[in-house]
VEXTORMI-604405 format. One line per 8 residues: their letters; for each residue x, y, z of C-alpha. Coordinates in Angstrom, 1 decimal. Example, Ala and Ser with C-alpha at 12.3 -4.5 7.8 and 13.67 -1.06 7.14 Angstrom:
<sites>
AS) 12.3 -4.5 7.8; 13.7 -1.1 7.1
</sites>
This chain:
<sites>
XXXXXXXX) -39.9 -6.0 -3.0; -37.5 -3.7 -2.3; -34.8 -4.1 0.7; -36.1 -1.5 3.3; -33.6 -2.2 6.7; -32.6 0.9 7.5; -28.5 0.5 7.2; -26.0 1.5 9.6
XXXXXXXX) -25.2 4.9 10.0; -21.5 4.5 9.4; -22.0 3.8 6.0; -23.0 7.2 4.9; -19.5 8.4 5.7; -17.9 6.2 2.6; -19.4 5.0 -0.8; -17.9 2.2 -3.7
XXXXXXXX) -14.3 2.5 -4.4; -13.3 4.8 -7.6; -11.0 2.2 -9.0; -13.4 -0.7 -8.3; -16.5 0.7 -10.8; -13.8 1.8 -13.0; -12.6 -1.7 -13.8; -16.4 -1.7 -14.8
XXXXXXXX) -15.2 0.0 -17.8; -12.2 -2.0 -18.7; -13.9 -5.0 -20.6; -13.6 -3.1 -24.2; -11.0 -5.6 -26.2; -7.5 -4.8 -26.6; -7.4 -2.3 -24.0; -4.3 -1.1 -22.2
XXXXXXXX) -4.8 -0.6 -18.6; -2.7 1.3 -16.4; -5.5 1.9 -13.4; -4.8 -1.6 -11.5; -2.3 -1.5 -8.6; -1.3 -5.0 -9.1; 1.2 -7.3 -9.3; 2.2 -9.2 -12.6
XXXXXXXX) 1.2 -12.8 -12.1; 2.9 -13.7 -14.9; 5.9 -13.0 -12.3; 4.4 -15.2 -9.4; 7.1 -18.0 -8.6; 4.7 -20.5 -9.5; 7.0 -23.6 -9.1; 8.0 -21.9 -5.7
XXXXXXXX) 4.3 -21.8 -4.2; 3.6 -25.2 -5.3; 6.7 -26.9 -3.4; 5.4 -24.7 -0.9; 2.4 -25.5 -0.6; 3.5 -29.4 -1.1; 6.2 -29.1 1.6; 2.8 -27.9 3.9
XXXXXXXX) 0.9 -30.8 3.0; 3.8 -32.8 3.8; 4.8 -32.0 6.6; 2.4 -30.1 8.5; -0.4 -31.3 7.1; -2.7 -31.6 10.2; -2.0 -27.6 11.1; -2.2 -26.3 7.8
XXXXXXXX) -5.9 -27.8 7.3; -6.9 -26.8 10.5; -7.9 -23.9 12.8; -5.2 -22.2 14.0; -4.4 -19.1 16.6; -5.6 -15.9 15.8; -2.3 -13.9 16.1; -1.1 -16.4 13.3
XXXXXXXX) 0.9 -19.5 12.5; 4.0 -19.8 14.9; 6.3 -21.3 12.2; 5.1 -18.1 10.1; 5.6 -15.0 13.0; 8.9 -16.8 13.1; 9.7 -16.6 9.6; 8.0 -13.4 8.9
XXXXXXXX) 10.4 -11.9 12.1; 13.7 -13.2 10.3; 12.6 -11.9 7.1; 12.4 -8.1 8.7; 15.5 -8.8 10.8; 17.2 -9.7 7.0; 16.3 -5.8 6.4; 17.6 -4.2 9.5
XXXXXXXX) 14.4 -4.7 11.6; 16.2 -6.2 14.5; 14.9 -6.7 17.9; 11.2 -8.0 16.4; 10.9 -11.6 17.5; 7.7 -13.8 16.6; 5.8 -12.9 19.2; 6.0 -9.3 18.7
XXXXXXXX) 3.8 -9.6 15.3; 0.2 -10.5 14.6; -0.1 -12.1 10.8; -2.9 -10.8 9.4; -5.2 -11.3 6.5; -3.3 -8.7 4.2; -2.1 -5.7 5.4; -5.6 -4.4 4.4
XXXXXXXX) -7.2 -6.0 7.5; -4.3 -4.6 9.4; -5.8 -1.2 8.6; -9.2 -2.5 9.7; -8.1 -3.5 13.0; -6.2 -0.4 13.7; -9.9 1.5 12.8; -11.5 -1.2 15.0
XXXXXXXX) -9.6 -0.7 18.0; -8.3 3.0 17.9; -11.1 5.2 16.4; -14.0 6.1 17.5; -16.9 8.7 15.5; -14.9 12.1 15.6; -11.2 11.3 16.2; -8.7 13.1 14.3
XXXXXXXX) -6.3 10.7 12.2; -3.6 12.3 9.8; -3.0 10.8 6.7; -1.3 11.9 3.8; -2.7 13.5 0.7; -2.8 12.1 -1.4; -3.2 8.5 0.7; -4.2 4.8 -0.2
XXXXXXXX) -8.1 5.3 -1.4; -8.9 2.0 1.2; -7.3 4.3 4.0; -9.5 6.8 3.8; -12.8 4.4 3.1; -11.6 2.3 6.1; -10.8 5.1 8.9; -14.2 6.8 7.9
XXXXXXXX) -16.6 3.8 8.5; -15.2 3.6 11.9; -15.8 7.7 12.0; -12.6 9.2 11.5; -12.1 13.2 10.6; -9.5 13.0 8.2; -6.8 16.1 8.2; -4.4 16.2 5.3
XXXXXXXX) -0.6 16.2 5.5; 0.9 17.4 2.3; 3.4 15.7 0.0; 6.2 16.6 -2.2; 8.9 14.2 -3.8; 10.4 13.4 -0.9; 7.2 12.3 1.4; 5.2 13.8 3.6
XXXXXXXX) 6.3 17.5 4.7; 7.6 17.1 8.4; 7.5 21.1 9.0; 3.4 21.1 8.2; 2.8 17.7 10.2; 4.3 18.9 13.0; 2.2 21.7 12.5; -0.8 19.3 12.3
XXXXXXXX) -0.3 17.3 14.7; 0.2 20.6 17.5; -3.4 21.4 15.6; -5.3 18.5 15.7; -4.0 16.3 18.2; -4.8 13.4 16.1; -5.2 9.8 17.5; -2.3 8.9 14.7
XXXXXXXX) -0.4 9.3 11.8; -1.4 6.8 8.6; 2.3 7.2 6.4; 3.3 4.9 3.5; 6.8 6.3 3.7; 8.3 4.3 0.9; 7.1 4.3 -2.9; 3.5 5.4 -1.4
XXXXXXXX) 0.3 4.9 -3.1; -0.5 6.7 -5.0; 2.4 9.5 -4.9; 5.0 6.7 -5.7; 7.6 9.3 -3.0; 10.1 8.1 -1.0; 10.1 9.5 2.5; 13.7 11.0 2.9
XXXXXXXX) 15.7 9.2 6.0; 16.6 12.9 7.2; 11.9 13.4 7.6; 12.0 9.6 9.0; 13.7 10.3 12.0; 12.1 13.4 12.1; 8.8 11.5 12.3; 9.6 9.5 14.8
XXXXXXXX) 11.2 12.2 16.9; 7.7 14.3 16.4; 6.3 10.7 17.4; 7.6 11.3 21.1; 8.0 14.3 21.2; 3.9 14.8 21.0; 3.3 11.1 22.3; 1.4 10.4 19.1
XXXXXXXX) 1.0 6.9 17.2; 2.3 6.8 13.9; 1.4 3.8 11.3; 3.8 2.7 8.8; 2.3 1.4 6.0; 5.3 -0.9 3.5; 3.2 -3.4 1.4; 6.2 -1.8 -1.0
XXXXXXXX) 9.4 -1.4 0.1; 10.9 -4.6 -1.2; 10.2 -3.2 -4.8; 12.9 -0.6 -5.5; 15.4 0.2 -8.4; 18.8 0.4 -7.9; 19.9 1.6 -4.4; 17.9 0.6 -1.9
XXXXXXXX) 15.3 2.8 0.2; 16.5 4.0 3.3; 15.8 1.7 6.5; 12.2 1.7 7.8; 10.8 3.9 10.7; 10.6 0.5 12.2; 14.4 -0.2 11.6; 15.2 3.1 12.5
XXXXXXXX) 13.2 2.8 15.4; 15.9 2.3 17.4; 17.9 5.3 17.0; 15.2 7.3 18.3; 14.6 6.4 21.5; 11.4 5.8 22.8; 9.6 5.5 18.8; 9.4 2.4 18.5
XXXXXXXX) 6.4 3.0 21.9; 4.8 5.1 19.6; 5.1 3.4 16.1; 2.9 0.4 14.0; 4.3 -1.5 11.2; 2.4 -3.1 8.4; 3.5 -5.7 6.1; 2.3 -7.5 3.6
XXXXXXXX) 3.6 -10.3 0.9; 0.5 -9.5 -1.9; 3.4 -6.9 -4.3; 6.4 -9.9 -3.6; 5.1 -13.0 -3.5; 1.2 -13.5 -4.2; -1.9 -11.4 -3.6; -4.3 -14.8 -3.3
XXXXXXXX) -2.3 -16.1 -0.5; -4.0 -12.8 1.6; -0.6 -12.4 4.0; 0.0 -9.6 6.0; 1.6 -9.2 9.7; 1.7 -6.1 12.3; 4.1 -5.1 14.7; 3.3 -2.9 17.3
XXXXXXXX) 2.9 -2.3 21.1; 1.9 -5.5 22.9; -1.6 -3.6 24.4; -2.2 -2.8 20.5; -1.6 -6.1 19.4; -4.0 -7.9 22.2; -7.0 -5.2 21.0; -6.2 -6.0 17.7
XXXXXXXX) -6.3 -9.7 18.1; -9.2 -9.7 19.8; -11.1 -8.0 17.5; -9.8 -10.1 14.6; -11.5 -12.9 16.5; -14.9 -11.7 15.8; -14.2 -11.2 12.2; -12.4 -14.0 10.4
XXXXXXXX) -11.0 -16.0 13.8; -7.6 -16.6 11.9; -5.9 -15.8 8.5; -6.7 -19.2 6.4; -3.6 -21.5 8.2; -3.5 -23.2 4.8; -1.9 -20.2 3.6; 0.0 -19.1 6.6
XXXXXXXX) 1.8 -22.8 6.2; 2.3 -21.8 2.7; 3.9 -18.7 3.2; 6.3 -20.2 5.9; 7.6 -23.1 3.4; 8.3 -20.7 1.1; 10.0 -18.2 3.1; 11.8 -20.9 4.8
XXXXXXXX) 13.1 -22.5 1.7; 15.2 -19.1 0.3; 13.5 -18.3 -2.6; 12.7 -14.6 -1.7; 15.9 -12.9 -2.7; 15.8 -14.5 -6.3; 11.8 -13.4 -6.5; 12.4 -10.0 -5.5
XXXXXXXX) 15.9 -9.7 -8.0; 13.2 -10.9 -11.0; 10.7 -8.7 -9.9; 12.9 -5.4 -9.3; 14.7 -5.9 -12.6; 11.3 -6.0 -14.8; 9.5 -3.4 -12.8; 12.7 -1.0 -13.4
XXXXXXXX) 12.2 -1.6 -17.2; 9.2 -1.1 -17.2; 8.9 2.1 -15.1; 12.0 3.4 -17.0; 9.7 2.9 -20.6; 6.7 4.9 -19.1; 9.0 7.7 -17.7; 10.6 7.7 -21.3
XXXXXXXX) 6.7 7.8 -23.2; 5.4 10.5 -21.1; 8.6 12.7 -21.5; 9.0 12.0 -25.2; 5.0 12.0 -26.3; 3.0 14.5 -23.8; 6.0 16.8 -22.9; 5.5 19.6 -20.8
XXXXXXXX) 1.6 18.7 -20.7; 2.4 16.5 -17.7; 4.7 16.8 -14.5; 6.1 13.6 -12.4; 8.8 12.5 -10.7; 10.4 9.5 -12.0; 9.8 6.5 -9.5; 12.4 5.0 -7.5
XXXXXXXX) 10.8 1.8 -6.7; 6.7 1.0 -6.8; 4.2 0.3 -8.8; 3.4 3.4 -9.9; 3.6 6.7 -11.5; 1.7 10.1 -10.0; 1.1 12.4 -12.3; -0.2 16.1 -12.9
XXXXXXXX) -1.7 17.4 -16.2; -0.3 21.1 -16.5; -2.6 22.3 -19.4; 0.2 23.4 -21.3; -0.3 23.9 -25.1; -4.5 24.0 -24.5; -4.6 20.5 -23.6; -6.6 19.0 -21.1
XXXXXXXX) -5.6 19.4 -16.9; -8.9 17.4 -15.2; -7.9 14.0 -15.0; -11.3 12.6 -14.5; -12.1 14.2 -17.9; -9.3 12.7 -19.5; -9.6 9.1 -17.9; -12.6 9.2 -19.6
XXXXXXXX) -11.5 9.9 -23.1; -8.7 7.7 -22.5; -11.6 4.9 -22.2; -12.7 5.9 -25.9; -8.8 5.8 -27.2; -8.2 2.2 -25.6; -6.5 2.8 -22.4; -7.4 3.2 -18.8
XXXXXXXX) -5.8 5.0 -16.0; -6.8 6.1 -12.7; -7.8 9.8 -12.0; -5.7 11.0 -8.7; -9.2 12.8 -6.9; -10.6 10.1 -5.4; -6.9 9.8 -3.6; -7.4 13.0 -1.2
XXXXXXXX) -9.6 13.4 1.9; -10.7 16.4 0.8; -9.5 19.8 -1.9; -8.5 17.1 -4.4; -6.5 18.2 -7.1; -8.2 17.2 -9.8; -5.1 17.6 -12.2; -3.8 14.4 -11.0
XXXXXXXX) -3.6 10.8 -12.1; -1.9 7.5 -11.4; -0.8 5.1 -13.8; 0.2 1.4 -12.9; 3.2 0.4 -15.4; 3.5 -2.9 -13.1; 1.3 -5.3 -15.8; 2.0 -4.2 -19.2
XXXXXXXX) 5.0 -5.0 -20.8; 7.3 -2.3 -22.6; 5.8 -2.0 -25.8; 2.5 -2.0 -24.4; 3.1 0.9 -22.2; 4.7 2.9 -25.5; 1.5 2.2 -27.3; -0.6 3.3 -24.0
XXXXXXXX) 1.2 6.2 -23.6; 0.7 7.2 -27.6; -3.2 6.8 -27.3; -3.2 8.6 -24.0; -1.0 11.6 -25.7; -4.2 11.0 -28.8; -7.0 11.9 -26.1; -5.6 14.5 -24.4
</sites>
């Protein structure tokens, strides 16, 4: 018989994820897929996680197995908070962090606690697709901050924010996704000061700012926090360690106000009670024993390569059929088709003759709240090596 319970009425604001049913597609043989936004496990510092994971079993045996406090593992906060002090976040202790269950949950709980069926919340556009799925089940009305090469455009949030009056600002200033942009540090501080200026919250999304190339990004709103003074009232952090260490392990943390933080670990008690301590204890040996900096050389070096080679194919083999800005860290190249020399500029149709030529992207629509620009795509060079990504880039040049 068929399932007739009425479901909740939240639902109708969000539907299945884009980039979910298109990995439906992705079981032909010998494809080349550029639509993930993963990590390579190949690069996972396997012998790492297992003396990790040994030292846990070793010595903390009886709290790693067992149920733990919701605002996370002690000897994790306190590695987690020396880890952001080793990047200029100084002044965040242990107990100013909640770990979370990735820094997807932390988006959850900031829905949970801070939105309720009409509130304004700025994002950017185009944004994280689970943003926009998350803030609308809790009822959000999304408004659209625009973004160039250098992050969101501080002149037109300011102007949205006077607008709106939004409950807050969603920003993944550095090496977003999907727009792979840099925030510039002279817009960072002028987020924060619009932070106080209007009393408005502003989120700070960084599950990639360890990832650059070359120079590194400029300090966090977080870090620079504390040349603005009175931000750091108004600001959230997110971190995660799923793009530098492992995904599986599910680690995240938030800073934020303490009132947020008590909300937010309140509300995590009803939904998973803790993040699994097994993995917490994990994460702690492993940060604990050094091995981060070495990871993080390894994985900046090949992602460099490799974003290097796809800047290179897309110049050399579509031309002036396609527009980006050459990353500066990330996972990921944004894209817009320019429908120069008669070829294609609708991504969607192309991402599906890409599928008949052996390689998959992600078309950018599904990426904005609303007027998506349909001309856009993303394209993940983070799990194929070089030559893959020439070949990929050859048979997406064959179906445009």
């Amino acid at each position: 018989m068929p399932f007739t319970t009425p479901f909740a009425d939240r639902l109708n604001n969000v539907e299945t994820s884009a980039i979910r049913e298109l990995f439906k597609l992705l079981g032909k043989p010998g494809i080349i897929s550029f639509a993930g936004g993963f990590p390579d496990s190949a690069l996972f510092d396997v012998d790492g996680i297992r003396e990790a994971v040994n030292a846990a079993l070793t010595e903390e045996a009886g709290a790693a197995l067992q149920y733990g406090a919701t605002e996370g593992y002690q000897p994790l906060r306190e590695q987690l908070a020396a880890f952001m002090a080793s990047k200029g976040n100084q002044g965040v202790g242990a107990n100013d962090l909640i770990v979370t269950t990735g820094s997807q949950q932390a988006l959850d709980l900031l829905g949970k606690t801070l939105v309720s069926p009409g509130d304004k919340v700025i994002v950017e556009g185009p944004t994280f697709l689970a943003t926009i799925q998350c803030f609308r089940l809790y009822g959000a009305d999304l408004v659209t901050a625009p973004v160039d090469g250098d992050g969101v455009q501080t002149d037109a949030l300011e102007r949205l924010i006077v607008e709106h009056k939004p409950k807050f600002i969603y920003l993944i200033p550095t090496f977003g996704n999907p727009s792979g942009a840099m925030l510039s540090l002279e817009r960072r501080k002028r987020v924060l000061e619009l932070a106080v200026q209007h009393q408005v919250l502003v989120v700070e999304d960084d599950p990639y700012g360890d990832l650059y190339f070359g120079e590194a990004p400029p300090p966090s709103l977080l870090a620079l926090s504390a040349q603005v003074p009175g931000s750091r009232d108004h600001l959230v952090h997110c971190g995660s360690l799923s793009k530098v260490l492992s995904p599986g392990l599910r680690v995240g943390w938030m800073v934020g106000p303490a009132e947020l933080l008590a909300k937010a670990t309140m509300c995590k008690q009803f939904s998973d009670a803790h993040t699994s301590t097994f993995a917490q204890a994990t994460a702690a040996q492993y940060l604990k024993a050094g091995r981060m900096p070495a990871t993080l050389a390894k994985v900046r070096a090949v992602y460099a390569e490799r974003a290097a080679a796809m800047g290179d194919a897309l110049r050399s083999d579509l031309g002036d059929a396609i527009s980006f800005v050459q990353p500066q860290g990330g996972l990921f190249v944004w894209a817009r088709l320019t429908g120069a020399g008669g070829k294609t500029a609708d991504g969607g149709q192309l991402a599906k003759r890409a599928i008949d030529q052996g390689v998959a992207f992600v078309p950018g629509a599904p990426f904005y709240t609303n007027h998506p620009d349909h001309a856009t795509l993303r394209l993940s060079f983070a799990t194929v090596g070089v030559d893959r990504i020439r070949e990929g880039v050859a048979r997406l040049k064959a179906a445009l």
